[in-house]
C-alpha positions in Angstrom: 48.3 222.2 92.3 52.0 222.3 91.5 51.8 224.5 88.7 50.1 227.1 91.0 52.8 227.1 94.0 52.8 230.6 95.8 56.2 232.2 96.6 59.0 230.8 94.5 62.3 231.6 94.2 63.8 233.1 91.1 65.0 229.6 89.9 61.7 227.9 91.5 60.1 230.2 89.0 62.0 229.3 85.7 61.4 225.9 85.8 57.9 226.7 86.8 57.1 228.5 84.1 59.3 225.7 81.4 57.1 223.3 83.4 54.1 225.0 82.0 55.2 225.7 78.7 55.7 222.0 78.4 52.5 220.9 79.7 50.7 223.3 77.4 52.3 222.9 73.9 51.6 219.0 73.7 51.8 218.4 69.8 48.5 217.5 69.6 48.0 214.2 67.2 52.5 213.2 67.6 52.3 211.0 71.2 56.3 210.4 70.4 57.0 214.2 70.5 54.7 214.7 73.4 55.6 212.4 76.0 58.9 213.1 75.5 58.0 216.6 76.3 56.5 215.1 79.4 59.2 213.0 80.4 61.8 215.9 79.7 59.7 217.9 82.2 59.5 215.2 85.0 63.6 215.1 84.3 64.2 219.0 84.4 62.1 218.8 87.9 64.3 215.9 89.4 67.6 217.9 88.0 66.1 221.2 89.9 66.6 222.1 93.3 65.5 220.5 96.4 61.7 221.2 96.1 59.7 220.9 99.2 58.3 217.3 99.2 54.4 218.0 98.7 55.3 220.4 95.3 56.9 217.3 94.0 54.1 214.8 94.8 51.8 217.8 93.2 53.9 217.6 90.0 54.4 213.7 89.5 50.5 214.0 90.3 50.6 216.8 87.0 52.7 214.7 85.2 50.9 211.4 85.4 47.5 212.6 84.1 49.1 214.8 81.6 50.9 211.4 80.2 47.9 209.2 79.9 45.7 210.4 77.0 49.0 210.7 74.9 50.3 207.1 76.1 46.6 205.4 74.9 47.3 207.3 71.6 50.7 205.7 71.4 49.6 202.4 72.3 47.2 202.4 69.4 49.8 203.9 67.3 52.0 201.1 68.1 49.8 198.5 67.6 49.0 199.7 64.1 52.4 199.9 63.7 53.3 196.5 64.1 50.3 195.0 62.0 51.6 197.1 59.1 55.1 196.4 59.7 56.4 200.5 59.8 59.2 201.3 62.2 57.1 204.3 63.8 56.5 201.6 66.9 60.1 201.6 67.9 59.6 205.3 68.7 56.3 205.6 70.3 57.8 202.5 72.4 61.1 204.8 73.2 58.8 207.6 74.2 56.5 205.8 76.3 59.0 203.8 78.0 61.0 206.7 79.2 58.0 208.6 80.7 57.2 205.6 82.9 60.8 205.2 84.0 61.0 209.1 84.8 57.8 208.2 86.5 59.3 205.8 88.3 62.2 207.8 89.0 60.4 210.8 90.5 58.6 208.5 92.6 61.5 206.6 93.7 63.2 210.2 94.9 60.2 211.7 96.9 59.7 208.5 99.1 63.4 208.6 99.7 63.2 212.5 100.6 60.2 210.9 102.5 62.3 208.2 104.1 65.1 210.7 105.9 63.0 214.0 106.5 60.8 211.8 109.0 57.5 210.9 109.4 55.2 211.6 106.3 51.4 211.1 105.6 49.9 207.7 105.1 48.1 208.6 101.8 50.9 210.8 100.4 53.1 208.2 100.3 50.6 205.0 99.2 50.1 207.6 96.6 53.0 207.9 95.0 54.6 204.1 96.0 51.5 203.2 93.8 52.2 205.8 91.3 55.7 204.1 90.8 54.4 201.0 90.9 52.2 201.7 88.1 54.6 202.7 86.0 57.1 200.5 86.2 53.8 198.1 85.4 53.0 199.7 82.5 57.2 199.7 81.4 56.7 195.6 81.6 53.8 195.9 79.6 55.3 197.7 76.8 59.1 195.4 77.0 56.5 192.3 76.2 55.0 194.5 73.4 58.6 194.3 71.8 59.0 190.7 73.3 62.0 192.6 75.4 65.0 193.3 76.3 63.5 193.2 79.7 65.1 195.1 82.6 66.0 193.4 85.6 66.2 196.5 88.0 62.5 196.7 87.2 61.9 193.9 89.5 64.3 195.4 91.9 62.7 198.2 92.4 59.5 197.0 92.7 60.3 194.5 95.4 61.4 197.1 97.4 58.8 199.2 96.7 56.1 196.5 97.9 58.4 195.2 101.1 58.4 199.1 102.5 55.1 199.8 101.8 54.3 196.0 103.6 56.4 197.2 106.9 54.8 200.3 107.1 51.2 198.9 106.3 50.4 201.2 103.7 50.6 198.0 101.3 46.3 198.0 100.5 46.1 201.4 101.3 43.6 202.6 99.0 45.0 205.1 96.4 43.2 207.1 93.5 45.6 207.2 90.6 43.3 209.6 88.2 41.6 212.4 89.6 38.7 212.0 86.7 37.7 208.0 88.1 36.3 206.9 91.4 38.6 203.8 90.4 40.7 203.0 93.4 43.8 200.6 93.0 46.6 200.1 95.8 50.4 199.2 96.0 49.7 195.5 96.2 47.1 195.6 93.1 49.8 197.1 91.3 52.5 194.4 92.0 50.3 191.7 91.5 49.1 193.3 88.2 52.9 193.2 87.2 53.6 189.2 88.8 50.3 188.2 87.0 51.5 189.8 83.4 55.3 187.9 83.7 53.2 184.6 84.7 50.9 185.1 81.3 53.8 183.6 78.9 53.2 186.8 76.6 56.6 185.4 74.6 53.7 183.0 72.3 51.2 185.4 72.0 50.8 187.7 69.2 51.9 191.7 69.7 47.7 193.0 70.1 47.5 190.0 72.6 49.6 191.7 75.0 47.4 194.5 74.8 44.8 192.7 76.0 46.2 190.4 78.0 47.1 193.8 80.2 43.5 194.8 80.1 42.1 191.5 81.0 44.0 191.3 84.0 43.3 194.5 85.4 40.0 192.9 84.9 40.5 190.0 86.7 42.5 191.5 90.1 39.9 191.3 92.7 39.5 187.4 91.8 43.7 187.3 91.8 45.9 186.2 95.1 49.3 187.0 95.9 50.3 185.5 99.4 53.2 185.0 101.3 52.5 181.8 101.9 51.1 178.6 99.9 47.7 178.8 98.6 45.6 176.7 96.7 45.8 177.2 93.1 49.6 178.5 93.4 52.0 177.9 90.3 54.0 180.9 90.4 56.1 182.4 92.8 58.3 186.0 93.1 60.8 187.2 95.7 60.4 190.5 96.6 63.0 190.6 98.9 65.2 189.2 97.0 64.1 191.0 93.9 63.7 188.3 91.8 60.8 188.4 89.0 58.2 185.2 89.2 59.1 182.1 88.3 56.8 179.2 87.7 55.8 176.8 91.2 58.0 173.4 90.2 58.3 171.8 93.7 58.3 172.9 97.6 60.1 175.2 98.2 62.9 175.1 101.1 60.8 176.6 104.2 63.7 179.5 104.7 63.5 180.8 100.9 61.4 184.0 101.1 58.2 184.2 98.4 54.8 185.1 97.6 52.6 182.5 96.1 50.4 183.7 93.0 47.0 181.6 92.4 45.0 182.4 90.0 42.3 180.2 91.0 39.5 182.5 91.5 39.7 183.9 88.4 38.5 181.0 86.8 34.7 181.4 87.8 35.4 185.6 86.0 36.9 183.7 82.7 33.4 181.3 82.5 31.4 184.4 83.0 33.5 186.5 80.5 33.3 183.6 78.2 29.5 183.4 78.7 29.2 187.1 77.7 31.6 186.6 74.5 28.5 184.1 73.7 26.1 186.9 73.6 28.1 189.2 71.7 28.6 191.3 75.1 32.4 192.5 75.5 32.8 194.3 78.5 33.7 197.8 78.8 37.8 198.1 78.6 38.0 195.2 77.2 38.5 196.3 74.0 35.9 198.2 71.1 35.2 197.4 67.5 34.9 193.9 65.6 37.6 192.0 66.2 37.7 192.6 69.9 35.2 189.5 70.8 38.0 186.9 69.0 40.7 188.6 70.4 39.2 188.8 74.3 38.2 184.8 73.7 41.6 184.0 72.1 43.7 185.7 75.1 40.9 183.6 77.8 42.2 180.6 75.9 45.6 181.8 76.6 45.3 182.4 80.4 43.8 178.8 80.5 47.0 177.5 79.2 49.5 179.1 81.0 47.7 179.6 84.3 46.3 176.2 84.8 47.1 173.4 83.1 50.5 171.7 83.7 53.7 173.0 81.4 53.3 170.9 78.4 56.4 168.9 79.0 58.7 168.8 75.4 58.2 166.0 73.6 62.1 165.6 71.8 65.3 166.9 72.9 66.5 170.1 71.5 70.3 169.8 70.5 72.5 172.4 69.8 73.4 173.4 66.2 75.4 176.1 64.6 75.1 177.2 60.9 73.0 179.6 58.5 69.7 179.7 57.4 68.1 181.5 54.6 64.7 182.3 55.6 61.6 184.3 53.8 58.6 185.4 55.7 54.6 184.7 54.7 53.0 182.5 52.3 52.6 185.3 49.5 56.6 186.5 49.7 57.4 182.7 49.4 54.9 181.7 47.1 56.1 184.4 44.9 60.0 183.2 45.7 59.4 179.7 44.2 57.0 180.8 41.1 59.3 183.7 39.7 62.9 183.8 41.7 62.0 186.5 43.0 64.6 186.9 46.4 63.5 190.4 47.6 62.2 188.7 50.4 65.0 187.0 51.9 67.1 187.1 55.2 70.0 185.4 56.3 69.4 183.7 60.5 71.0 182.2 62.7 70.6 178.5 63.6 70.7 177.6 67.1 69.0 174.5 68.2 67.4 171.9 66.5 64.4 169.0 67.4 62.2 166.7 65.8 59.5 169.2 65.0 61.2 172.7 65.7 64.1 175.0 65.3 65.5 177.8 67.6 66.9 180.9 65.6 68.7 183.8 66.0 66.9 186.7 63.9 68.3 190.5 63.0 65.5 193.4 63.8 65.0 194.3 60.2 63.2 197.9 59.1 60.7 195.3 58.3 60.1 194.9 62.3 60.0 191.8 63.9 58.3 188.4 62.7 54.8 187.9 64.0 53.7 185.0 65.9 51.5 182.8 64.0 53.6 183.8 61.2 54.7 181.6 58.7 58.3 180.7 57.9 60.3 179.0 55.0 63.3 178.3 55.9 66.7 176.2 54.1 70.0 175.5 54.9 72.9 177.0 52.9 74.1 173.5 51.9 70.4 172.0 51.0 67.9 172.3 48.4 64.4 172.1 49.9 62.5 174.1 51.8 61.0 173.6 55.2 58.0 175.4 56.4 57.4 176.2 60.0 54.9 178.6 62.1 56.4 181.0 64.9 55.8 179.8 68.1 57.2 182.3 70.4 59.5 185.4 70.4 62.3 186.9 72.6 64.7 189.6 72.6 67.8 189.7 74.7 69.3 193.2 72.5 67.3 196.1 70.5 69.1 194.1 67.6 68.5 190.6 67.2 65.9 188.4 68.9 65.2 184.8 69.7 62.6 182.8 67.3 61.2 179.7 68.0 59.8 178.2 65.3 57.3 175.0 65.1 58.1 173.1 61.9 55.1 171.2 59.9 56.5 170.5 56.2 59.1 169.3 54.0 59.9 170.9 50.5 56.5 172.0 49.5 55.1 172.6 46.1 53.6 175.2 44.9 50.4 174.1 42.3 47.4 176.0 41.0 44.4 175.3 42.7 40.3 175.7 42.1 37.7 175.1 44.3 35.4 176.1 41.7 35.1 179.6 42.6 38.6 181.0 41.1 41.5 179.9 40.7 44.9 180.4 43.2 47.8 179.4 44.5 48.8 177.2 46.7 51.0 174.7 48.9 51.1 171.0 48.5 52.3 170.1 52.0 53.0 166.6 51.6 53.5 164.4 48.5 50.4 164.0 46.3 49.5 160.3 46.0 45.9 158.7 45.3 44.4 157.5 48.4 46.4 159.6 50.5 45.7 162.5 53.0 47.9 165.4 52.3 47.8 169.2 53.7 47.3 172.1 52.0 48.0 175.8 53.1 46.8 178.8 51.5 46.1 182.3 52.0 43.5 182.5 55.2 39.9 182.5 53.9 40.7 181.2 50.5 39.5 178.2 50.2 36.0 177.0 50.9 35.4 174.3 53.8 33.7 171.7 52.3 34.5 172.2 48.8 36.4 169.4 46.6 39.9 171.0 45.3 41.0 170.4 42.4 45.0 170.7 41.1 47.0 170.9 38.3 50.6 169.0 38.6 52.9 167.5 36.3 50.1 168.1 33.4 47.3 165.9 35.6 44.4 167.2 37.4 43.9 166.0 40.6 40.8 165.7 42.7 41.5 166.9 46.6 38.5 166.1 48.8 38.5 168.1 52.2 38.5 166.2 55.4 37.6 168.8 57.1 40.4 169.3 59.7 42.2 172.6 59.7 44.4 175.0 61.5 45.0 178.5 61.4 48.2 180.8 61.4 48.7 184.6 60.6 47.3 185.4 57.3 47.4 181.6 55.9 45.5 178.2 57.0 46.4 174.4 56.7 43.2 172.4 55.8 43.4 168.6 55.1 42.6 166.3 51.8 42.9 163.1 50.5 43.6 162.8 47.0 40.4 160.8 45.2 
């Protein structure tokens, strides 16, 4: 063990014994504080003096296993975070992401020390090439949590990672991250976990989808291929020597451009299975616990389908640039309440930039109120009109810590909001289209509202009006669109 190394000098032994003060006073119950204790002791060790190279494997090995209780705890932290819309996820995300990069870091140093001081063991350095690459893993993991910014040395130093490791045929070498598991992973599994997480389009899934999106895959990565050549089933590629990040398989590519093909085309037969055990009420171990995780393992399956295996849905109307302001509220209760009492706590000023027949592209500050969701709905108006539009977030990107890009699916025009009663109690609601007899129209309300195949009846403009449900409906976050036609 590192902790216990025999003989030190004077300065070996003041940072031995900081080291061990750190690793023993973890705030127990504040992940933030403690992996940044962590990460401040990986960093005091690189900032040391030249340690001899198997002390520094031994404390990256420390580290590591110290970090990962603390970084599930902030995980979950985060995640609650973001459902309740607190800024106490920007930190744990701070935290975590610098103990993965010091991670990476210290691994990066000892296989260069490694590199120039000659010949070193086979396992020592599998073991700590797949250390880094777990890390830098798990820091694409949590820069899709926040929907980015997303770092483009990442890539860089994970090609190179995977091409040395290839050349010195250590790349499947099998490696045993955690010292509690018989789990054995390698330097290639690692990569491909990271190419198969960038191929998942986690930009239109919501925030606890990414979560298990991560888990799923690790699920998934004996039935996943990475090749360096074509391969049936291959709609991605990524250019580790180039170190490029994947891109999605369009055409051929020229026979002197250096890739790896990833084909997911195995994993289909694991997603039927895992589908078939959703059925049963059977969700696999580390797959997630407690009652949503069923829906949630099904929804991200449904996911994977999409962007995995069926063709890009090609866009149906051009987008066209557009400049301008947009005053925009977010949820159905914050506008509901907007257009019933004038109430305009709930307002924020975006930015427009792109326009289509059934979408817009905005620009959107990161509020203390934290980012939209996807799924989320969205009222939107120009500064110069009077209606509202109403629109669903589609997907999510950030190119700063400050402002990110929404894209945001449009479905109606100047709604009205009526009192409604399905004859169990009374509530508010959204006329999505005009109300005419004989007509279909759409109605959203607050998820779980309204009964299914109940007759609705609404009060507007002094008349009541009988609604009767054609059964077709759709879900967002927190609200639903069902179908009518007015009788």
């Amino acid at each position: 063990m590192f902790l216990s190394a025999s003989s030190p000098s004077s300065e070996t032994s003041r940072l031995l014994d900081e080291v061990r003060w750190r690793l023993a006073s973890l705030p127990a119950h504040e992940p933030g504080l403690a992996l940044d204790e962590i990460a401040s002791g990986i960093e005091l060790m690189l900032e040391g003096p030249e340690w001899p190279v198997d002390q520094l494997v031994s404390a990256l090995r420390d580290f590591d296993e110290s970090a990962q209780p603390v970084i599930r705890e902030a995980a979950q932290g985060f995640l609650q975070s973001a459902a309740l819309g607190t800024g106490r996820g920007e930190a744990l995300h701070a935290a975590s992401t610098r103990v993965f990069r010091a991670i990476a870091q210290a691994g990066q140093a000892v296989l260069q020390r490694q590199r120039y001081a000659g010949a070193a063991p086979q396992d020592v350095s599998a073991e700590v090439a797949t250390r880094l690459m777990r890390a830098e893993g798990s820091r694409l993991k949590w820069a899709h949590l926040l929907y980015g910014p997303y770092d483009g040395a990442l890539w860089r130093q994970m090609g190179a990672t995977f091409l040395e490791a290839e050349e010195e045929g250590r790349l499947v070498l099998p490696v045993r991250l955690r010292q509690s598991r018989d789990t054995e992973t390698s330097t290639y599994r690692e990569y491909l976990r990271a190419v198969a997480l960038q191929c998942s389009g986690l930009a239109q899934v919501p925030v606890e989808l990414v979560d298990v999106a991560d888990r799923l895959i690790l699920h998934l990565l004996p039935a996943l291929h990475l090749g360096a050549g074509p391969v049936e089933g291959a709609r991605f590629v990524v250019s580790p020597m180039m170190g490029a990040g994947p891109r999605r398989l369009i055409k051929a590519l020229p026979a002197d451009e250096p890739a790896w093909y990833f084909s997911p085309l195995l994993a289909e037969r694991v997603l039927g299975e895992l589908e078939h055990m959703l059925k049963k009420g059977v969700v696999p171990a580390g797959l997630g616990v407690g009652p949503g995780a069923k829906d949630l393992v099904a929804a991200c399956i449904r996911h994977f389908r999409r962007t995995w295996y069926e063709a890009p849905a090609a866009r149906r109307h051009r987008r066209h640039p557009m400049g301008g302001k947009l005053t925009a509220v977010r949820g159905l209760p914050s506008f509901s309440q907007l257009v019933a009492s004038g109430d305009a706590g709930g307002l924020a000023t975006w930015d427009l930039c792109d326009v289509s027949v059934g979408g817009l592209g905005l620009i959107a500050p990161v509020t203390d109120y934290g980012l939209p969701r996807i799924g989320e709905m969205v009222a939107m108006r120009s500064e110069d009109a009077a209606a509202w539009r109403l629109g669903m977030v589609r997907r999510i990107q950030r190119d700063d810590v400050s402002r990110a890009f929404i894209g945001v699916e449009t479905f109606a025009l100047d709604p009205r909001v009526v009192r409604a009663d399905d004859g169990r109690a009374p509530v508010d609601v959204l006329l999505c289209d005009p109300l005419r007899r004989g007509a279909s129209l759409r109605v959203a309300a607050p998820t779980g509202v309204l009964r299914p195949s109940a007759s609705l009846f609404v009060a507007e403009q002094g008349a009541i009006q009988k609604l009767k449900p054609l059964g077709k409906a759709w879900r967002g976050h927190e609200f639903e669109v069902r179908t009518y036609i007015a009788v």
